[in-house]
DRENLO-637346 format. One record per residue (C-alpha): residue in three letters; x, y, z; residue number from 1. Coordinates in Angstrom, 3 decimals, padded with zeros to 6 digits. Layout:
{ALA {X Y Z} NUM};
...
This chain:
{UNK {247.797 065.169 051.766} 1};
{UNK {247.791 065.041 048.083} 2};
{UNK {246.543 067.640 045.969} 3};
{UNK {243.641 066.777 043.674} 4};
{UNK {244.802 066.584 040.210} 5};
{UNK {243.040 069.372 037.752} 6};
{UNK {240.994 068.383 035.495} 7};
{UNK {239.327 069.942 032.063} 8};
{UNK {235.681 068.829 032.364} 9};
{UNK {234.148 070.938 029.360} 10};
{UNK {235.859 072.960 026.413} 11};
{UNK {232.890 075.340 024.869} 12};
{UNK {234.321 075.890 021.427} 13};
{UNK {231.161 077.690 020.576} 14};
{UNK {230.979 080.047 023.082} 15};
{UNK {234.446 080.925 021.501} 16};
{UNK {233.272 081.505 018.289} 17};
{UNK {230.720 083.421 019.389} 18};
{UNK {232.772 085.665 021.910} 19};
{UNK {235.455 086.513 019.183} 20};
{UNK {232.854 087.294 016.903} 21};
{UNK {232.411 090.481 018.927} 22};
{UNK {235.346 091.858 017.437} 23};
{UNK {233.205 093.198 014.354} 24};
{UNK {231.634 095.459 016.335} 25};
{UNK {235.147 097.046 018.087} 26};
{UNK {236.593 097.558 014.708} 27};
{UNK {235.198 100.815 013.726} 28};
{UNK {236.704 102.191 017.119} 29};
{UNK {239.537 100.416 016.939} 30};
{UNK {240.674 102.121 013.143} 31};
{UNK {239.762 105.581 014.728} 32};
{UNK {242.222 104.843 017.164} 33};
{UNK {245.151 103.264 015.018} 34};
{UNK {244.310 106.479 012.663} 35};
{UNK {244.451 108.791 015.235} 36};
{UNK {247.809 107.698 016.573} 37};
{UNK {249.209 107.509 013.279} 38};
{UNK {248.467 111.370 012.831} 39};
{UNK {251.039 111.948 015.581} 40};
{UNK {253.956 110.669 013.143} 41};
{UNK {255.731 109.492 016.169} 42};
{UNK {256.252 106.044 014.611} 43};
{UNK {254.319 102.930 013.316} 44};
{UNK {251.073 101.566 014.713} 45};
{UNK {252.218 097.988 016.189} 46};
{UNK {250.709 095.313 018.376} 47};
{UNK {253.293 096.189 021.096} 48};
{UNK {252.581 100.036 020.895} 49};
{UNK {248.533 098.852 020.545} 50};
{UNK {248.642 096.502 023.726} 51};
{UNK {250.563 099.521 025.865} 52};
{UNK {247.848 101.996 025.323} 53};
{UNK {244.904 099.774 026.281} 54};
{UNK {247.074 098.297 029.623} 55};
{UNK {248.309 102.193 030.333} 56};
{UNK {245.982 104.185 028.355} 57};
{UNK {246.849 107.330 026.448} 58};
{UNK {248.867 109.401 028.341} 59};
{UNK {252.499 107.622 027.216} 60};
{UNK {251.533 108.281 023.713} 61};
{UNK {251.124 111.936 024.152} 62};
{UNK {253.794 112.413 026.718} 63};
{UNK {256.261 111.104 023.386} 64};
{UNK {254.010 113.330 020.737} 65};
{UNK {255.282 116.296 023.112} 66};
{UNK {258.564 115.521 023.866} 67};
{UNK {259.270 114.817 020.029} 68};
{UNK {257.162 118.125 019.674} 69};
{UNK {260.049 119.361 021.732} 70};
{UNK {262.766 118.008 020.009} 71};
{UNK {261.513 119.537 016.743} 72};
{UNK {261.630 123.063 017.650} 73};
{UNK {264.876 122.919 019.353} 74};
{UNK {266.138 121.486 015.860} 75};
{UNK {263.922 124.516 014.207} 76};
{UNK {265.968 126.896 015.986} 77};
{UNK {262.232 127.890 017.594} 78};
{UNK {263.767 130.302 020.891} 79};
{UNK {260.909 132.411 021.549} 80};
{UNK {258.464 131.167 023.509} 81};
{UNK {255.240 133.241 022.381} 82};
{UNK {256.237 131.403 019.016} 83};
{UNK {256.644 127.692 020.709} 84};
{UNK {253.492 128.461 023.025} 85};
{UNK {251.914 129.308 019.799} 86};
{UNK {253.077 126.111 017.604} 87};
{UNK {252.395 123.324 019.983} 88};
{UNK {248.645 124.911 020.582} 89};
{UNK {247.829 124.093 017.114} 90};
{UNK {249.128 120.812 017.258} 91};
{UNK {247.136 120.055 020.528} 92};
{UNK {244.008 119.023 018.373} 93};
{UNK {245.975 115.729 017.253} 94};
{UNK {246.784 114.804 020.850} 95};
{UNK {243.246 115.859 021.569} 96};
{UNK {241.766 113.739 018.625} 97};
{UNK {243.573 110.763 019.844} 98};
{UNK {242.749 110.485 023.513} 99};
{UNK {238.981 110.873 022.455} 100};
{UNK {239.468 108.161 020.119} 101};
{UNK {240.963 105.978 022.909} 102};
{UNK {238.100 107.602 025.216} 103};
{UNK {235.448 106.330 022.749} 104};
{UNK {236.988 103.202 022.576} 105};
{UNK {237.267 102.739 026.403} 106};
{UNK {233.590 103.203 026.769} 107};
{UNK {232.496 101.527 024.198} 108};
{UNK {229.570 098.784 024.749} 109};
{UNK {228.731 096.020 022.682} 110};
{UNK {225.323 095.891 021.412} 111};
{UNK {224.818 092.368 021.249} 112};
{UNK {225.205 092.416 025.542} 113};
{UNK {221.269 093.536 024.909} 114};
{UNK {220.277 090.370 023.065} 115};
{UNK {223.266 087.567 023.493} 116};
{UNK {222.498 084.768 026.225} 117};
{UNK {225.594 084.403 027.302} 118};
{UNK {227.955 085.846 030.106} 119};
{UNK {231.387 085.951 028.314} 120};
{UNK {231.610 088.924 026.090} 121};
{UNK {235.258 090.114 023.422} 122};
{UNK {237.766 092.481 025.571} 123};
{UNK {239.627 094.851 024.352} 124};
{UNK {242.991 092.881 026.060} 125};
{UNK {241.473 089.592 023.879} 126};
{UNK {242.464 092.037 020.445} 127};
{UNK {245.831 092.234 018.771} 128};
{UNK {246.882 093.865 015.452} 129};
{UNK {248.538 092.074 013.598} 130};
{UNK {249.967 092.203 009.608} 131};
{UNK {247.974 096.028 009.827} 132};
{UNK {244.684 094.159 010.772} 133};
{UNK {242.761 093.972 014.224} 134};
{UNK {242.724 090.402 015.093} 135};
{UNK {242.096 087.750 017.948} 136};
{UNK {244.869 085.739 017.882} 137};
{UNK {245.744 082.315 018.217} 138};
{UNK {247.367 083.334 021.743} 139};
{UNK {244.439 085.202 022.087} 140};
{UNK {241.891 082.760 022.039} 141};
{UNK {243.737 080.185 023.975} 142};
{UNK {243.455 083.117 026.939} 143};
{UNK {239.573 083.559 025.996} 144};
{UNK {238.985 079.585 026.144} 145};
{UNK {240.858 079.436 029.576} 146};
{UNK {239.139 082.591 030.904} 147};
{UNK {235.885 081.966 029.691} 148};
{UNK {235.023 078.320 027.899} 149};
{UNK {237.201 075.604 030.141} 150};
{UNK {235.614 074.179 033.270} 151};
{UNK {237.990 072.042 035.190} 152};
{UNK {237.402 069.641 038.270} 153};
{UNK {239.781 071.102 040.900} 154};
{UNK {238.585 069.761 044.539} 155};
{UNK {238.611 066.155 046.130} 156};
{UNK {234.792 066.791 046.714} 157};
{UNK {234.428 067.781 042.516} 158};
{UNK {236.331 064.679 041.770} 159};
{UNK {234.372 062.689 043.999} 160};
{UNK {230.958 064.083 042.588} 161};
{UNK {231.613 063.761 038.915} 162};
{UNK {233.086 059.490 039.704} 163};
{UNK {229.570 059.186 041.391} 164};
{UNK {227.773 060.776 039.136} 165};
{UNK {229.799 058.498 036.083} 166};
{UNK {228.650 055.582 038.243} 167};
{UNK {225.192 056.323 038.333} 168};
{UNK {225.422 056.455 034.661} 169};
{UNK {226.752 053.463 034.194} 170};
{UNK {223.736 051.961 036.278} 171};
{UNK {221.393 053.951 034.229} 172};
{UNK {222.546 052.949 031.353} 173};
{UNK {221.683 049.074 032.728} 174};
{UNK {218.323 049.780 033.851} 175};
{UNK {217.543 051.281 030.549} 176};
{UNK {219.119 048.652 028.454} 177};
{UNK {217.100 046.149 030.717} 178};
{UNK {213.828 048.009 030.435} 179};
{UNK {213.995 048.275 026.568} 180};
{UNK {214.316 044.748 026.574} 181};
{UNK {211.300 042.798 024.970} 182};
{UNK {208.019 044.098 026.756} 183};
{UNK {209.288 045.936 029.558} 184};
{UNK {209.705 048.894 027.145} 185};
{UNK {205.589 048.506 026.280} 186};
{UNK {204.191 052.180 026.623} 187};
{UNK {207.328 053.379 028.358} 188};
{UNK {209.033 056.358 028.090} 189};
{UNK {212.907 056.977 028.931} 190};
{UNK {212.325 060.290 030.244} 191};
{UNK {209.751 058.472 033.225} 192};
{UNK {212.577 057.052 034.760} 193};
{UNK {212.436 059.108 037.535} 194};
{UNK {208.916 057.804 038.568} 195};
{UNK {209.886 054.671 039.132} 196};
{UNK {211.863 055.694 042.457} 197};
{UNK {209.669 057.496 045.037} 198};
{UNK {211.791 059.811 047.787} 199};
{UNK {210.726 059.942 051.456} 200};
{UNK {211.659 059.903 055.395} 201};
{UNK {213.524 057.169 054.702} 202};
{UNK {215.423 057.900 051.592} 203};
{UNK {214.935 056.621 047.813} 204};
{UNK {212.636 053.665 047.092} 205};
{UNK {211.422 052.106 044.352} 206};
{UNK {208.100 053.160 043.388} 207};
{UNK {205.921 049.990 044.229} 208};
{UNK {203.113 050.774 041.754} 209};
{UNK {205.500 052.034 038.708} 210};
{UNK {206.953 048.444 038.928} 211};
{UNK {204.040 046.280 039.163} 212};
{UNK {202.686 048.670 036.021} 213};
{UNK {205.691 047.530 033.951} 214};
{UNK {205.487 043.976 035.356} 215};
{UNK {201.578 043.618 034.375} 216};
{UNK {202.198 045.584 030.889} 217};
{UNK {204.957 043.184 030.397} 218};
{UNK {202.462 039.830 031.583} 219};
{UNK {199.290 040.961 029.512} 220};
{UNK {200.428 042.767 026.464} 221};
{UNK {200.125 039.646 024.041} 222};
């Protein structure tokens, strides 16, 4: 059996806008973090180093602040260990400052879930940094418009909805040319279409006395 073909029904560009928007509201966070990090001196901020600690979270970036911690006091000639105890307790504060930065970051909600109608919201895996600025990229937003803003027709059963539904379009579009026509339209308004068909036991009629309304309004309006 062949397999229905995909289809893109809807691309919302605005809910786009609107979700990368968000990102105003990270970037106080996100510049605590990228500060924090950089306090470690264990090399440059980048998108690659930025996109490992939200995926793994902070305990690479510390485990190579401590071995390079290490590394320096074996250089220093640093032997006794009261005296290495001693030096890497004082520098705990910066591996300290940086996991709560990546803490506060973690748990941080966006206050425009409390107003905003809609049910997409900015991730922190939708951010990048890029030329030393927090950014959604192009790569980004083409993952945010598949995730969030695309609605495709997948199933035989979707196909065969949306071609009936075109259909009926088509039709409706006949009728209401028709109606609009010279004095059918008299008094009539698009949007009571739907009383002209009546739904009972037996299915969908036309509505008897809708009809012989228009026909009389269209007879006696001169």
């Amino acid at each position: 059996m062949k397999k229905a073909e995909r289809k893109m029904f809807r691309e919302d560009t605005a809910l786009l806008a609107n979700i990368v928007s968000d990102l105003a509201e990270f970037k106080p966070a996100l510049v605590e973090l990228k500060e924090a990090f950089e306090a470690l001196k264990i090399g440059d901020f980048t998108n690659e180093i930025f996109k490992e600690i939200i995926k793994k979270g902070p305990a690479g970036v510390v485990d190579t602040f401590e071995k390079n911690l290490e590394s320096q006091l074996d250089k220093m000639n640093v032997t006794i260990e009261t005296l290495r105890v001693s030096f890497k307790t004082d520098q705990r504060c910066l591996t300290d400052r940086f996991v709560q930065a990546y803490n506060k970051l973690k748990a941080y909600k966006l206050k425009v879930r409390a107003y905003a109608s809609r049910r997409y919201f900015l991730g922190l895996q939708d951010i990048s940094f890029i030329d030393n600025a927090f950014v959604v990229s192009d790569a980004d937003k083409e993952a945010i418009l598949e995730r969030c803003c695309r609605v495709y027709i997948e199933t035989e059963a979707e196909h065969e909805l949306l071609a009936k539904m075109e259909d009926y379009l088509k039709a409706y579009r006949k009728l209401k040319g028709t109606i609009l026509k010279g004095k059918f339209a008299a008094n009539f308004q698009m949007s009571e279409l739907s009383r002209c068909f009546i739904e009972n036991e037996s299915g969908v009629e036309i509505s008897k006395s809708v009809f012989i309304g228009m026909l009389e309004r269209a007879r006696y309006s001169d």
